[in-house]
C-alpha positions in Angstrom: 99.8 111.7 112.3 102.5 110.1 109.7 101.4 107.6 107.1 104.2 105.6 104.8 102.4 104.0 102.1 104.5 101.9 99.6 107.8 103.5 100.2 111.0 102.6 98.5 114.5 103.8 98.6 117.1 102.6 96.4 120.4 104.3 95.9 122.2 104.9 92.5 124.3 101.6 92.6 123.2 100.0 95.9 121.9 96.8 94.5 119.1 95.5 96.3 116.7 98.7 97.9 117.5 99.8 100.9 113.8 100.1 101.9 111.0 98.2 100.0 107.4 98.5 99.7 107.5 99.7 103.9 104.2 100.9 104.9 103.4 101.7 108.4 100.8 103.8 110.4 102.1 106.3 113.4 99.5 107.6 115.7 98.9 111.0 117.1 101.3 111.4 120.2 102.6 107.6 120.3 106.3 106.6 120.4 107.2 104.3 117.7 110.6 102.7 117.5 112.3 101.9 114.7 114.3 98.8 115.8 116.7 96.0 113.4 120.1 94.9 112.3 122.6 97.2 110.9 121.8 98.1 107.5 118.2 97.5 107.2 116.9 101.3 106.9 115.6 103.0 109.7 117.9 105.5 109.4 116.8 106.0 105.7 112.9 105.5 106.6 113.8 108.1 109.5 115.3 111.1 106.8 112.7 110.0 104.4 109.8 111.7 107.2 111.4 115.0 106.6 112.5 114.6 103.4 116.1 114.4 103.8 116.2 111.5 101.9 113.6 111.4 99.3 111.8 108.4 98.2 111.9 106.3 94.6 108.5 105.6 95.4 105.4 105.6 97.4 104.0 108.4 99.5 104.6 109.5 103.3 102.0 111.7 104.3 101.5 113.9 107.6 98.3 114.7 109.1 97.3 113.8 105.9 99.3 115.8 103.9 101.8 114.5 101.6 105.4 115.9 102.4 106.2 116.2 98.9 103.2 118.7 98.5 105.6 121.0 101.4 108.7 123.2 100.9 111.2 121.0 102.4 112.6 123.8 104.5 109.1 124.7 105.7 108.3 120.8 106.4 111.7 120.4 108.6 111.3 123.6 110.7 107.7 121.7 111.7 109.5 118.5 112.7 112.4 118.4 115.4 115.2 116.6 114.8 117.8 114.9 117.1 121.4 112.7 116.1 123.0 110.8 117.6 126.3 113.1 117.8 124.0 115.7 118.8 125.4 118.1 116.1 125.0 121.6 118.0 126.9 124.6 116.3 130.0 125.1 118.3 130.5 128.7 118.0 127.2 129.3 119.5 125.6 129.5 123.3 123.7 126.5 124.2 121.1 129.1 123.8 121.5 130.6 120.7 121.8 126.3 119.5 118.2 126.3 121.5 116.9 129.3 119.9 118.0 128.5 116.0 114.6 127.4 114.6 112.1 130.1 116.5 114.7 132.6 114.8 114.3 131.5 111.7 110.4 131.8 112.3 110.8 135.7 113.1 109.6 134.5 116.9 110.2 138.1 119.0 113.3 138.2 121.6 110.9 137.9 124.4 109.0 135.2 122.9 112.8 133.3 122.5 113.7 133.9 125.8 110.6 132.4 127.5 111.1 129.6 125.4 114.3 129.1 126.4 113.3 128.9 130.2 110.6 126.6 129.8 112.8 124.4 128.1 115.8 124.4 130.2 113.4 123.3 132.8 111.6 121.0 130.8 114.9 119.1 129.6 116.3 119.0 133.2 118.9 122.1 132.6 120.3 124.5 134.8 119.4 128.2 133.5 123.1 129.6 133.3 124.0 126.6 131.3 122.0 129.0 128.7 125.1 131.0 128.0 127.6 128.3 127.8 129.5 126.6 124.4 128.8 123.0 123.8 132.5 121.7 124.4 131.8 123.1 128.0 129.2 120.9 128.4 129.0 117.0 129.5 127.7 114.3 126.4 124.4 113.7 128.3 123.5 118.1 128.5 125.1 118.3 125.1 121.9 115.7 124.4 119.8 117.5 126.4 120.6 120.2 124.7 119.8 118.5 121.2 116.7 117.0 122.5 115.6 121.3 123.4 116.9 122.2 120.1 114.0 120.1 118.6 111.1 120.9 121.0 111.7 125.0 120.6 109.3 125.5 118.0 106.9 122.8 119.7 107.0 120.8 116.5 103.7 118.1 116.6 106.3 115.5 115.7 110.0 114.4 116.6 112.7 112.7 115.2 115.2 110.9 116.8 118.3 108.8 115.6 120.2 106.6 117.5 119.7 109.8 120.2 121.6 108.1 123.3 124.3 105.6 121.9 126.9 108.1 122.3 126.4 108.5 125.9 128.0 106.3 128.5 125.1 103.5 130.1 124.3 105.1 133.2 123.2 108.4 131.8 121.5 106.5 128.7 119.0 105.1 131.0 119.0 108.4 132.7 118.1 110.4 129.5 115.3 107.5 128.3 113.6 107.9 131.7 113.6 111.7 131.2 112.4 111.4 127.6 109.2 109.7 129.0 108.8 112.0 131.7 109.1 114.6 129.5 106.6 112.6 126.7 103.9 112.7 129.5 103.6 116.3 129.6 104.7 117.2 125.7 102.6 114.4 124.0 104.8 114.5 120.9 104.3 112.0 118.2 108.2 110.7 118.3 109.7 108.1 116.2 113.1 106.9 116.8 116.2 105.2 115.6 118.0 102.6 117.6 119.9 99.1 117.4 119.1 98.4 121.2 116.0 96.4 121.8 116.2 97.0 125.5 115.9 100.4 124.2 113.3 100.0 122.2 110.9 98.0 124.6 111.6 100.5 127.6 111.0 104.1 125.2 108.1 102.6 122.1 104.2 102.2 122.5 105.3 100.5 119.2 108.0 98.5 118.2 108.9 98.3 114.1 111.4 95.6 113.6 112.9 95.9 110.4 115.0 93.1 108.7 117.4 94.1 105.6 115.7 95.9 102.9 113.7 97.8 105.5 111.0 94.3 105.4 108.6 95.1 108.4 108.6 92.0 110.3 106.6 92.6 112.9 104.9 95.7 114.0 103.0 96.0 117.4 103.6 97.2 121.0 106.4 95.9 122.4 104.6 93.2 125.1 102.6 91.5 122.1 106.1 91.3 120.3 107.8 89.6 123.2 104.8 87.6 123.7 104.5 86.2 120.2 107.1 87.1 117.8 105.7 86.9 114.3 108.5 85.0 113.0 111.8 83.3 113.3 113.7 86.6 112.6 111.8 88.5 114.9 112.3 85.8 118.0 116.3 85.4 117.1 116.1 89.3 117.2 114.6 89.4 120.4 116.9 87.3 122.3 116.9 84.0 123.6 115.7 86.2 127.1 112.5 87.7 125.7 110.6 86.2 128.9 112.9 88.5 131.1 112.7 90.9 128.5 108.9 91.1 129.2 109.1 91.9 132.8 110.5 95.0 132.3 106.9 96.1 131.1 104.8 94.7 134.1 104.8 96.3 137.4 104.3 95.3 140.3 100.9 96.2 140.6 100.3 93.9 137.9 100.0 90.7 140.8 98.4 89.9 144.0 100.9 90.4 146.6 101.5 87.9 149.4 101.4 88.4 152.9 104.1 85.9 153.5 105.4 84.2 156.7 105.2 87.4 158.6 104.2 86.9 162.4 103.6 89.9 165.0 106.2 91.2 167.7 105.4 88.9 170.4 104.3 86.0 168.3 105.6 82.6 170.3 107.2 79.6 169.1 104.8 77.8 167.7 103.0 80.9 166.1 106.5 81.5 164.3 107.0 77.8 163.2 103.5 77.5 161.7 104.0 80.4 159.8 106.9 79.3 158.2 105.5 75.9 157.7 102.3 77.5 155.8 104.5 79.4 153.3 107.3 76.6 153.1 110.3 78.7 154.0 113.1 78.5 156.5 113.1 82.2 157.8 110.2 84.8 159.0 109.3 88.3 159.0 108.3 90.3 162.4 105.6 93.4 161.6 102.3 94.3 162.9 99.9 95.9 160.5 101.4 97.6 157.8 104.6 98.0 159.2 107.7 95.1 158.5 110.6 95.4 160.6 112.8 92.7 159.2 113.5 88.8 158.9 115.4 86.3 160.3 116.2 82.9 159.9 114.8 79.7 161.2 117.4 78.5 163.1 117.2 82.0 165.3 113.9 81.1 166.8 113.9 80.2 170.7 111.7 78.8 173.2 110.5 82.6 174.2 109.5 82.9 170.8 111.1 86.0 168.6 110.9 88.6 171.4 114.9 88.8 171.8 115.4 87.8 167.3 117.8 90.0 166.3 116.4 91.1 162.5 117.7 92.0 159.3 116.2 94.2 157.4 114.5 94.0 153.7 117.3 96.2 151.9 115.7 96.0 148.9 112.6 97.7 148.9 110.3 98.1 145.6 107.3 100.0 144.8 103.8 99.0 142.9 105.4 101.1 140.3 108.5 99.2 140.3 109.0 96.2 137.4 108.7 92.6 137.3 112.2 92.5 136.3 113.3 94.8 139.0 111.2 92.2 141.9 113.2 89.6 140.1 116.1 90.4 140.6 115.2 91.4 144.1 114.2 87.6 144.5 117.3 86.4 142.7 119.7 88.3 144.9 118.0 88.0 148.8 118.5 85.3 151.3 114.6 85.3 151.3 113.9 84.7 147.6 111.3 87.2 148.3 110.9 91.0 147.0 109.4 93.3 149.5 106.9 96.0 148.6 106.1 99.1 150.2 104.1 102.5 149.7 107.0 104.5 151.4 106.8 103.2 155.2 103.8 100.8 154.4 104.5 97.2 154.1 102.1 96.2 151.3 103.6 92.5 150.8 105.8 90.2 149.3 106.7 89.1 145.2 108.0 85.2 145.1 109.5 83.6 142.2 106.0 81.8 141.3 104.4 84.8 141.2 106.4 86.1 138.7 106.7 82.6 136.9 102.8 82.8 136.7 102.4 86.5 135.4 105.0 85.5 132.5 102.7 82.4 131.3 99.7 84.2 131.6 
């Protein structure tokens, strides 16, 4: 979908370029993330796609096409483009902001207003919202907002820079998981700006980590890049965490659960005590089939087996779909050590720490 071939950008007395000789290929519908230290051009390579920056040298190209071949009017109203300050015009309704680009394209007033519903619903926003100002509206719709600005004329690709540093962390995480819900049913071919490398691993299909200059140092999806970094730069980039990092793109239903020391409703004494001693832990669980009802400790086990055991129950409970990380932390933070799993009601089995240990050597 996007080809940069050779590019350069230096600025009239800038010194060194701020991108050299950066070429990189981005595939049809695939997020790719334009990650490194302050100054070392993503931003630049980002307005150099549409042409708001143009090159000193070397070709960018778009289905094929080079961009320098387009109107540069005609070129932007085909890409979508979201800041990070969002940039809406103030005297206008959320829906006028939506409706800017289809306008300019002559769309017809009931072809704008359908638009505008699908979007509102496809960005998360409630309808009357529509007629509101910006400054009525919180930083994460005002985003929102942005991020339906640049889908209205269903552009094949979008641009985003630095779209969610402005927003407080809570709703950050909130607006990357609806970017990727939104991804599986759009299939844009995105490429974004950002300084975060959390952000980066959870949003790309492909990481770009750029050292000053615009160098590529490494480019590749983001679990090969945490698995081997190409370099020195790229590793102290990364973070001294990368393992950790890397669990944050395995689920669950990556490993083999395990059962664990689980024994049924009327199990006896010994029954308990043996199943304790076959997974090495100082508490059990009490369930029968699929069902778990809780733990307790060692010590609450009696002659009459656990028929009067007063359990606790698993408050965390994860999902295949949940992370690595998320069953790590779940391990870190239980009197167990364990991380429970369940298909809604269905006990499905436990995560331990050597599971996890095991996965991230693999």
């Amino acid at each position: 979908m996007i080809e940069l071939i050779d590019v350069s950008k230096s600025f009239p007395g800038g010194g060194s370029p701020a991108v050299e000789n950066l070429s990189l290929e981005i595939k049809d519908g695939e997020i790719v993330v334009l990650v490194g230290p302050s100054g070392c051009g993503k931003t630049t390579t980002l307005k150099m796609i549409n042409r708001l920056i143009e090159p000193t040298s070397g070709t960018i190209t778009i289905s094929g096409e080079p961009v320098d071949t387009v109107p540069a009017h005609q070129l932007r109203r085909r890409i979508g483009y979201v800041i990070q300050q969002v940039g809406l015009f103030p005297h206008k309704t959320v829906g006028e902001n939506i409706a800017t680009v289809p306008e300019l394209l002559g769309w017809s007033d009931g072809d704008i207003e359908a638009r505008l519903n699908q979007l509102a619903d496809a960005v998360q926003l409630e309808p009357e919202f529509l007629d509101r100002y910006p400054s009525e509206l919180s930083g994460g719709q005002q985003q929102r907002v942005g991020v339906a600005r640049a889908l209205a004329a269903d552009p094949p690709i979008l641009l985003m820079d630095e779209p969610f540093a402005a927003v407080d962390p809570i709703v950050r995480a909130h607006l990357q998981d609806e970017l990727l819900a939104l991804q599986d049913r759009v299939h844009k071919t995105m490429v974004i700006v950002t300084h975060d490398i959390e952000e980066a691993i959870k949003l790309g299909d492909r990481i770009a980590i750029l050292s000053d200059g615009g160098q590529l140092e490494q480019y590749a999806p983001p679990n090969e890049i945490l698995r081997e970094p190409a370099n020195l730069f790229v590793a102290n980039f990364l973070g001294t965490d990368r393992g950790i990092k890397r669990l944050s793109l395995i689920p669950v239903s990556a490993i083999e659960l395990d059962r664990g020391p689980v024994v049924a409703r009327g199990a006896s004494e010994a029954e308990t005590l043996e199943a304790m001693a076959a997974y090495g832990t100082d508490w059990f669980a009490v369930g029968q089939g699929t069902e778990l009802d809780g733990w307790a400790p060692a010590a609450d086990v009696g002659p009459d087996g656990v028929h009067e055991v007063r359990l606790e129950p698993f408050r965390t409970r994860l999902t295949p779909d949940s992370t690595l990380k998320d069953a790590l932390d779940a391990v870190v933070s239980s009197h167990t050590s364990v991380a429970a799993i369940f298909n809604g009601d269905e006990f499905l089995g436990m995560v331990t720490a050597d599971a996890i240990r095991d996965e991230i050597l693999r």
